[in-house]
Structures are given as structure tokens and as C-alpha cells.
C-alpha positions as CSV (number, residue, x, y, z in Angstrom):
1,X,-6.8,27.1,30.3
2,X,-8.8,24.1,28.9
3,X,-10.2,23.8,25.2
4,X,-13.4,24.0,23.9
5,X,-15.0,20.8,22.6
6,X,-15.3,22.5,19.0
7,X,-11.4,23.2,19.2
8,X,-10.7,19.7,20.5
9,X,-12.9,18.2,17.7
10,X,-11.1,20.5,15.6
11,X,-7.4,19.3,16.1
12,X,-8.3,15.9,16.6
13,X,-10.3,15.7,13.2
14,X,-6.4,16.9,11.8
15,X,-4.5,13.9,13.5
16,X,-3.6,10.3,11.9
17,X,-5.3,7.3,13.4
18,X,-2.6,6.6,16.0
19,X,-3.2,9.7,17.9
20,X,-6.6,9.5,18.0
21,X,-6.8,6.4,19.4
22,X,-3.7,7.6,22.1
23,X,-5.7,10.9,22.6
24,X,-9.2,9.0,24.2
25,X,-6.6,8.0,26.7
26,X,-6.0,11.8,27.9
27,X,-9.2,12.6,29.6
28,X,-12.9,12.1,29.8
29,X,-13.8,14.9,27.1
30,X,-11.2,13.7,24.9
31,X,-12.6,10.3,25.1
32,X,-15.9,11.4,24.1
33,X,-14.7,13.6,21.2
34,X,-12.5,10.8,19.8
35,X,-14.6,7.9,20.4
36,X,-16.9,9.9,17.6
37,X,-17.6,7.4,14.4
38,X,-17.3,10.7,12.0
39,X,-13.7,10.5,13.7
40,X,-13.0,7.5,12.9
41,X,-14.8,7.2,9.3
42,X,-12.2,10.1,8.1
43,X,-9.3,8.0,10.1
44,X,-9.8,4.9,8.0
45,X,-10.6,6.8,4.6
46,X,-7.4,8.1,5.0
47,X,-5.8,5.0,6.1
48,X,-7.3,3.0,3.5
49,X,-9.0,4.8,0.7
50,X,-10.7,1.7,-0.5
51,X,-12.8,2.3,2.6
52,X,-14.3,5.8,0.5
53,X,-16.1,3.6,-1.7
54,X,-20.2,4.2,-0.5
55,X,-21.2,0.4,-0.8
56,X,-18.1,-0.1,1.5
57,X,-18.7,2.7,4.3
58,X,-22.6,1.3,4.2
59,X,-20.9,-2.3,5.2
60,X,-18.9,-0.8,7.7
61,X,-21.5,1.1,9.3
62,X,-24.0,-1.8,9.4
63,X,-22.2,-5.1,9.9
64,X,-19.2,-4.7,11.5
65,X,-19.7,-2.3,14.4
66,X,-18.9,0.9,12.7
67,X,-15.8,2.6,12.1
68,X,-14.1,2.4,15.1
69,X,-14.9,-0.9,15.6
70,X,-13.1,-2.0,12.3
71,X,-10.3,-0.2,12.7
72,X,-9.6,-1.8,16.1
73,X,-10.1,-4.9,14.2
74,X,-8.0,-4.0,10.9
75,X,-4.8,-2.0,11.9
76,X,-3.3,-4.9,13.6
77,X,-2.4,-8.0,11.1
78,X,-3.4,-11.1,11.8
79,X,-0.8,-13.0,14.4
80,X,-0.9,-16.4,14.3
81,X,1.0,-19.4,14.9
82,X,1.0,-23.0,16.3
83,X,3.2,-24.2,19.7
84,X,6.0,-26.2,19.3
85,X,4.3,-28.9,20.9
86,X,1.9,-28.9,17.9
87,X,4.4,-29.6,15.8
88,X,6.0,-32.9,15.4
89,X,7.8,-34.0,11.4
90,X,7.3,-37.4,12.7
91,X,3.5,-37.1,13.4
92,X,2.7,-35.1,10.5
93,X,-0.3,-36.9,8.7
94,X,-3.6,-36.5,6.8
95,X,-6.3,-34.5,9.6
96,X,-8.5,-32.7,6.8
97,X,-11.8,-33.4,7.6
98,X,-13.8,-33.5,4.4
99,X,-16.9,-33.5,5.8
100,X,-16.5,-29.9,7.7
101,X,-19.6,-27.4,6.7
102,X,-19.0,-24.5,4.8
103,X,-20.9,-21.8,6.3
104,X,-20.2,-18.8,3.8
105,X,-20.2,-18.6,-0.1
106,X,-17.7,-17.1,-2.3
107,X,-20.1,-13.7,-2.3
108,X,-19.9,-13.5,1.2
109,X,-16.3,-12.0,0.9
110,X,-15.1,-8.5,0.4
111,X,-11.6,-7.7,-0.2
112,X,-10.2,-3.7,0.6
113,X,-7.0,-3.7,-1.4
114,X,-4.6,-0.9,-1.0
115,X,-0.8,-0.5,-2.1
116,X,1.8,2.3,-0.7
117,X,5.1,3.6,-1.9
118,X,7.2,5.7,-0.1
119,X,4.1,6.5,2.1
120,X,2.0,7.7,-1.0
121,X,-1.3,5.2,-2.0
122,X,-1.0,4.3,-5.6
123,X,-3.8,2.1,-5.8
124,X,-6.7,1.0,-4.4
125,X,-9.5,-1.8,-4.9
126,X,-12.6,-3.4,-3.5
127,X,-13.2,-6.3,-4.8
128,X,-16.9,-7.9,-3.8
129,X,-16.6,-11.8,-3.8
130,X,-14.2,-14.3,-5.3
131,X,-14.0,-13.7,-9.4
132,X,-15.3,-16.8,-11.3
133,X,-16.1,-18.7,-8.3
134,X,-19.8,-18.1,-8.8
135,X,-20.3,-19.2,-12.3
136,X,-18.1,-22.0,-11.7
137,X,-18.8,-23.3,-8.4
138,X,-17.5,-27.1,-8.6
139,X,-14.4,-25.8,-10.6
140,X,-13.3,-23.6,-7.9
141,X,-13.7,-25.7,-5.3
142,X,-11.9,-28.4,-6.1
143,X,-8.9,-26.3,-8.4
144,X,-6.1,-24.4,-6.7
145,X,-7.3,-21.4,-5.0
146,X,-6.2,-17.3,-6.3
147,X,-7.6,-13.9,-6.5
148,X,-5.8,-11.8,-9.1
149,X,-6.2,-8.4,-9.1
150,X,-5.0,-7.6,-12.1
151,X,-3.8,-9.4,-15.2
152,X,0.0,-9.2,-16.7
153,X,-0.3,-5.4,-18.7
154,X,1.3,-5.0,-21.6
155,X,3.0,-1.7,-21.4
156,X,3.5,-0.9,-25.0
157,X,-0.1,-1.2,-26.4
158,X,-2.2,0.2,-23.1
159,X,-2.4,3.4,-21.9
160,X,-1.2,4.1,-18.4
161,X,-4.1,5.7,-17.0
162,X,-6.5,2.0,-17.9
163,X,-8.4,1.6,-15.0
164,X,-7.4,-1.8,-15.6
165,X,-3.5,-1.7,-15.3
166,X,-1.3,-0.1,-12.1
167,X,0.0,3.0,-13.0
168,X,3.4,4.1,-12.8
169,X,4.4,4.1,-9.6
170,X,7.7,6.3,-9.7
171,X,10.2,7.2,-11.8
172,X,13.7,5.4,-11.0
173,X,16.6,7.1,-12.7
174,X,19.8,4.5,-13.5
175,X,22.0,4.7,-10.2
176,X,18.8,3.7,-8.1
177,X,18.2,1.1,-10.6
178,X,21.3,-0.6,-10.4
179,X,22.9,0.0,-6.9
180,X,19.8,0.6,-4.5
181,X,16.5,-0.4,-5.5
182,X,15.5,-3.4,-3.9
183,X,16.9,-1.8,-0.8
184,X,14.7,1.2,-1.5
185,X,11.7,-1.2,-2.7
186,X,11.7,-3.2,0.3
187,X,11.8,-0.6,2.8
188,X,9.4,1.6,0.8
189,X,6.4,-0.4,-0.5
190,X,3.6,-1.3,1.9
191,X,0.1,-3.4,1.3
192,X,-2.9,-3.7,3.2
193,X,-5.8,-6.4,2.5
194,X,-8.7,-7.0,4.2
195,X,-11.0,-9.4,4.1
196,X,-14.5,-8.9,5.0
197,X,-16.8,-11.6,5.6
198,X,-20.5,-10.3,5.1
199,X,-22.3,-13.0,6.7
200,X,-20.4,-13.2,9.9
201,X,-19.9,-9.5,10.7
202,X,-16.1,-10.1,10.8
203,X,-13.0,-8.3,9.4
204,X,-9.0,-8.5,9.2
205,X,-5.7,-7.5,7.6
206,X,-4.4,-10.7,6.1
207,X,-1.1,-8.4,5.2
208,X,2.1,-7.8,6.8
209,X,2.1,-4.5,5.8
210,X,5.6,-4.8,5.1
211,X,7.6,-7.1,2.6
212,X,8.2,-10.3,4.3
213,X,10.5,-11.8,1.4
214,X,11.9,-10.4,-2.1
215,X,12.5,-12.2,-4.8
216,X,14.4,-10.8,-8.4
217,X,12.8,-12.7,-11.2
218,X,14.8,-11.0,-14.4
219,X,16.9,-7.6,-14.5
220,X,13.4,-5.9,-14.6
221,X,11.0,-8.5,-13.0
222,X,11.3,-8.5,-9.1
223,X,8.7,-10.3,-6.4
224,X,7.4,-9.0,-3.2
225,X,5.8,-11.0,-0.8
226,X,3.5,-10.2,1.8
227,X,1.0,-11.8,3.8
228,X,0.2,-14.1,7.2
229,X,0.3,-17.7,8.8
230,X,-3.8,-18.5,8.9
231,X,-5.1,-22.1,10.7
232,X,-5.8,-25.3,8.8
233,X,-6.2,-27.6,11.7
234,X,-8.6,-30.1,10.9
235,X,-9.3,-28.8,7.5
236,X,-5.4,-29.6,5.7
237,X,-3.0,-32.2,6.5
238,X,-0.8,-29.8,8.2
239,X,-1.8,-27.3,10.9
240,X,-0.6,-24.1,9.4
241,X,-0.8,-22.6,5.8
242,X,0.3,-19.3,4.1
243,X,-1.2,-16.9,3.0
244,X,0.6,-15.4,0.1
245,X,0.3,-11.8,-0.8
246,X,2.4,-11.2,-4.2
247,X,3.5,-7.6,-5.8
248,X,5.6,-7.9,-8.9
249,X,6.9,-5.1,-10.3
250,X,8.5,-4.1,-13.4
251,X,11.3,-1.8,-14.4
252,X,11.4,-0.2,-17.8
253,X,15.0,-0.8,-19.6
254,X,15.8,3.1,-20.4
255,X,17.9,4.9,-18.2
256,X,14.9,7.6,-17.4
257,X,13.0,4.6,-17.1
258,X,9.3,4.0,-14.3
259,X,8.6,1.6,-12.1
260,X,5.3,-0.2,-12.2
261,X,2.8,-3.1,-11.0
262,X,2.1,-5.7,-13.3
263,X,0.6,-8.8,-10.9
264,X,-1.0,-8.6,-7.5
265,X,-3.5,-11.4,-5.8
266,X,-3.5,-13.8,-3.4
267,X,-3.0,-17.1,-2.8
268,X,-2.9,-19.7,-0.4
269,X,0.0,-22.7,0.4
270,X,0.6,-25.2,2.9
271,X,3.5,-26.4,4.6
272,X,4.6,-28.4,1.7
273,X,4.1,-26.1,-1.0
274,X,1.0,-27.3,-2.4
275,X,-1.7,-24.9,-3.2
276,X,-4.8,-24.9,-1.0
277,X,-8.3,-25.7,-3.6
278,X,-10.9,-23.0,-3.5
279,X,-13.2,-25.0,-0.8
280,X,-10.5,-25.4,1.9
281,X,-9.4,-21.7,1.2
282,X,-13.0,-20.4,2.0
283,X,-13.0,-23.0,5.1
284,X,-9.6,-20.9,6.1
285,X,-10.5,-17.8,5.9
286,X,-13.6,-18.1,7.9
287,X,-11.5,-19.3,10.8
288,X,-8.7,-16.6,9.8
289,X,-10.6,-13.3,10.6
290,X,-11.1,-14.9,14.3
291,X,-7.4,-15.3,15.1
292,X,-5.5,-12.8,17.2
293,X,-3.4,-9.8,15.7
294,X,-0.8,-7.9,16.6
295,X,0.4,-4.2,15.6
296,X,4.1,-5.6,16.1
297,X,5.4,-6.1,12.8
298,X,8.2,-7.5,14.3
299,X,6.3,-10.5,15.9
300,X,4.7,-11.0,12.3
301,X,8.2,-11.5,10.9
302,X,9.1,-13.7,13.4
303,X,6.2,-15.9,13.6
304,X,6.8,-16.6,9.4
305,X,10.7,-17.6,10.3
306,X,9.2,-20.0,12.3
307,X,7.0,-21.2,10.2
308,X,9.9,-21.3,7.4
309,X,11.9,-22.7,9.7
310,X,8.9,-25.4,10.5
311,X,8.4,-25.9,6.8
312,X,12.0,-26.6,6.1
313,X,12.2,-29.5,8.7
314,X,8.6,-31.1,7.8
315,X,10.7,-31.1,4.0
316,X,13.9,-32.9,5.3
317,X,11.5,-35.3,7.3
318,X,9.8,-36.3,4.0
319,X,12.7,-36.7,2.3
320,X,14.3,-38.6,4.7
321,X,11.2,-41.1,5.0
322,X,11.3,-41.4,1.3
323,X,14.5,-42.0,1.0
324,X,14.1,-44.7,3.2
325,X,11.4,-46.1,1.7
326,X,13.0,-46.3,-1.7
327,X,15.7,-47.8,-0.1
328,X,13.2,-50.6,2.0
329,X,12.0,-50.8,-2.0
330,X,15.7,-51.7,-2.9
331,X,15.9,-54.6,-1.0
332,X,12.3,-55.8,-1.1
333,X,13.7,-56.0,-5.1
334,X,16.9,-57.6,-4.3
335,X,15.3,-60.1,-1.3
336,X,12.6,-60.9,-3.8
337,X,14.9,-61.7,-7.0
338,X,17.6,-63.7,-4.9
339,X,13.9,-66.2,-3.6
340,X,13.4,-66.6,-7.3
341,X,17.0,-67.4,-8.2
342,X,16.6,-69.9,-5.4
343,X,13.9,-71.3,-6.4
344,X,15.0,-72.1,-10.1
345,X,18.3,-73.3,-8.7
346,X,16.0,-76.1,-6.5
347,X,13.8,-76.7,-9.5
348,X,16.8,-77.4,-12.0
349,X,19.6,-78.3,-9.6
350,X,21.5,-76.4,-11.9
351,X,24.5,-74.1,-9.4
């Protein structure tokens, strides 16, 4: 007995995203049902909520190919990473090209923001453009690029439902607190942020959807961070930079205490550390949304250890050159002071 195209439209409109993209793969009328952009508008509203907002869903619809379209483009995170033949400690040196165009504006980026614990969205955002970047166009391109979300909230004088501050995102009783929670924290949180780029047409998921490192900062102050390896070849002095995603989240002290978020935004760092300036940042994630992605969060992971693992040697490189330099210095010092002895011994003829 075959279904009717109402009853297949029915129990596919039911179904999580996954499904419906394996369920165009069953047959021809399948295919057609699912390949419906109603389909996948509710498939991404419920994926990403952020994606409710109208101004977003008009975006969606007009620049980016529609629904399906940027869901192909947006489930998978971004996947990137250099060959080890592109990376050499010994030939690392200055390739930034100063003089690259800039094709977009701060305004030309969109950023669909949404957090998940223990598979439940507790909050979402759509940010349109960069804050402050606008009104202060030469500051931010030349000072250390970040988009905050939200400011540090101060718990005690705000009310938690400020549309300004995270709520609470669960309540954590003592033995949680003290034995299990980062385990439970680690395995439960998720993020998702895309970045839209309105003059190109182009989209992706700069997130790992999963923590990629944990940090405690205090014993109620702990760091998640998220995020992707993006290209800076020919735009930083190293090939590969960061992309930082951080969560911090704080526990209250009392034994029936809540968990909640207190900082989330972004940033960007190269391979030694240094935080990329608002100009190069924008030059990075033009190139970003083009890279390949992956749905294989284990391949994410592994492509950061190696770039860790990259970063780490580039480090003992430097300090081994320095440290060779200093000591070159040494005996420059000692070469050069032993001359002048020499020369006052000649002068004076005084051993």
C-alpha cells in the first residue's frame, strides 16, 4: 500500500532535519515532498530558532538560496586546515599583505547565535553587523577584533528575565556541583553561530557545536571553548588562525544554587596568541564562509589538535631562535668589550 502525498507531507513535516534530508533519498515522491522550502524553513526554525526572526527568514529566502540551501550550507561546521607541507617553524615569517581589498563592511555581517543545554535552546540572538564598528571605523580596524554578546551581569541587582542577561540555565543541586559538573557541562552544552555575509550570498557555522576545550577559572567561574581553524594566508604572518567561541558560566555558591551565562562572543587569534585587528578579522571571515565543512565532529576536533599541536612547535621554534639570539647578543657584548680592553691596553701599554 503506498501513502498519499498529504500523509507523506504529513509525517515528514513531524521529522528532525536529519531525516528529512535521508528521506529525499527513498524515492522520487519522497524527494519532491522533502525537497519543499516550507520543509525545510520549519527544519531550521527548529534547529536554530534565531532563524524565526522575520528580517532573518526574508534573508534566507532572498540571498542565500532558501532554506534548504542554507541548511546544507550551515549544519556542517566549517573544516579547515593547512598540509603539513605548509607548515614549516623554520619558514614561518611575515606574508600579510597589507594592501589586500576589503570587499565587505562591518554591516554586511549577520550573526545567528544559539546556545543548548542538555538538548533544550536557552538562548538565542541575531545580531546585524559588528557592534561599534560603524561609528568607529578606524578604531576597529586597527584594535583587536571581538563581538560580545552580552556584558558581565550582575546577578544581585538584575532581574533574571532582562532581555539583556542569560537566564538561568538549570538548577545544579551540591553533589553535581562538586563531583560531576564539568563532566555534565561538557557533554551537555552545545553552540551554534553563523555568520552571514549579506553582500556575498554566503553562510556558515563558525562553531564546533561541541566544547573543544574547558577551562575552570574560580570554584564558580568555568570557560568553554568552541569554535574553528579559519585561513589567514596572505593576510597574517601565519597561515592559520582561531576562531574563538567562549561560554563562561557561573555557579551560584548555595547548595540549591543555578547555573548561568555571564560572557559569550567571539574572537579571533593566531598561531602565536596574538589577537587578530578588526580589518584582518573581516578579511578572514570573507574567505571563511568559502572553506569546506564537515558534519564529523570528530574531524573538527582533530583538525584543532593539530593545529595545537602546530602552535605549540611554531612556540618552541621562537623560543629557541630567541634564545639564540640573546645568546649571539652575549657575545657580541663580550667580543665587543674585550676589542675595547684591547685597545686601551695598546693606547696605554699599561698590562
Amino acid at each position: 500500500m503506498s501513502l498519499n502525498g498529504d500523509l507523506i507531507s504529513e509525517i515528514l513535516g513531524r521529522v528532525d532535519s536529519i531525516t528529512l534530508a535521508n528521506a529525499g533519498c527513498v524515492s522520487s515522491e519522497f524527494r519532491a515532498i522533502a525537497r519543499q522550502e516550507n520543509m525545510w524553513e520549519d527544519a531550521c526554525s527548529s534547529l536554530w530558532p534565531s532563524t524565526v526572526d522575520t528580517d532573518v527568514k526574508r534573508l534566507i529566502s532572498s540571498s542565500l538560496g532558501g532554506f534548504r540551501n542554507f541548511y546544507a550550507n550551515c549544519f556542517p561546521s566549517i573544516a579547515y586546515e593547512s598540509s603539513e607541507k605548509d607548515f614549516n617553524c623554520s619558514e614561518m615569517k611575515r606574508i600579510g599583505d597589507d594592501s589586500l581589498e576589503l570587499h565587505t563592511v562591518p554591516s554586511d555581517f549577520v550573526s545567528l547565535v544559539d546556545v543548548w543545554y542538555m538538548d533544550k535552546v536557552v538562548h538565542s540572538k541575531v545580531l546585524w553587523g559588528i557592534p561599534n564598528a560603524n561609528d568607529f571605523e578606524d578604531w576597529f580596524c586597527n584594535c583587536p577584533f571581538r563581538i560580545d554578546l552580552i556584558d558581565f551581569w550582575d546577578f544581585e541587582n538584575e532581574d533574571p528575565t532582562n532581555e539583556d542577561g542569560f537566564p538561568t540555565v538549570v538548577s545544579v543541586d551540591k553533589e553535581i556541583r562538586e563531583d560531576k559538573f564539568w563532566v555534565q557541562v561538557m557533554d551537555n552544552f552545545k553552540l551554534s553561530w553563523i555568520v552571514i555575509n549579506k553582500r556575498t550570498g554566503e553562510a556558515a557555522n563558525l562553531s564546533s557545536w561541541r566544547p573543544l576545550l574547558g577551562q575552570r577559572h574560580s570554584d564558580t567561574d568555568f570557560l568553554m571553548r568552541f569554535g574553528s581553524i579559519l585561513p589567514a594566508q596572505n593576510i597574517l604572518p601565519y597561515k592559520d588562525v582561531q576562531c574563538i567561541l567562549a561560554i563562561k558560566i557561573r555557579l551560584s555558591e548555595n547548595d540549591h544554587g543555578s547555573m548561568k551565562i555571564t560572557e559569550l562572543g567571539m574572537q579571533l587569534e593566531d598561531m602565536m596568541g596574538a589577537r587578530v585587528n578588526g580589518r584582518n578579522s573581516l578579511l578572514i571571515l570573507e574567505r571563511a564562509l568559502g572553506c569546506g565543512k564537515s558534519k564529523d565532529h570528530h574531524q573538527i576536533f582533530q583538525s584543532y589538535q593539530r593545529y595545537l599541536t602546530q602552535q605549540s612547535k611554531l612556540r618552541e621554534a621562537k623560543v629557541r631562535n630567541e634564545g639564540l639570539l640573546d645568546t649571539l647578543y652575549t657575545l657580541s657584548g663580550i667580543v665587543a668589550f674585550a676589542s675595547l680592553c684591547y685597545l686601551m691596553v695598546g693606547e696605554t701599554g699599561v698590562i
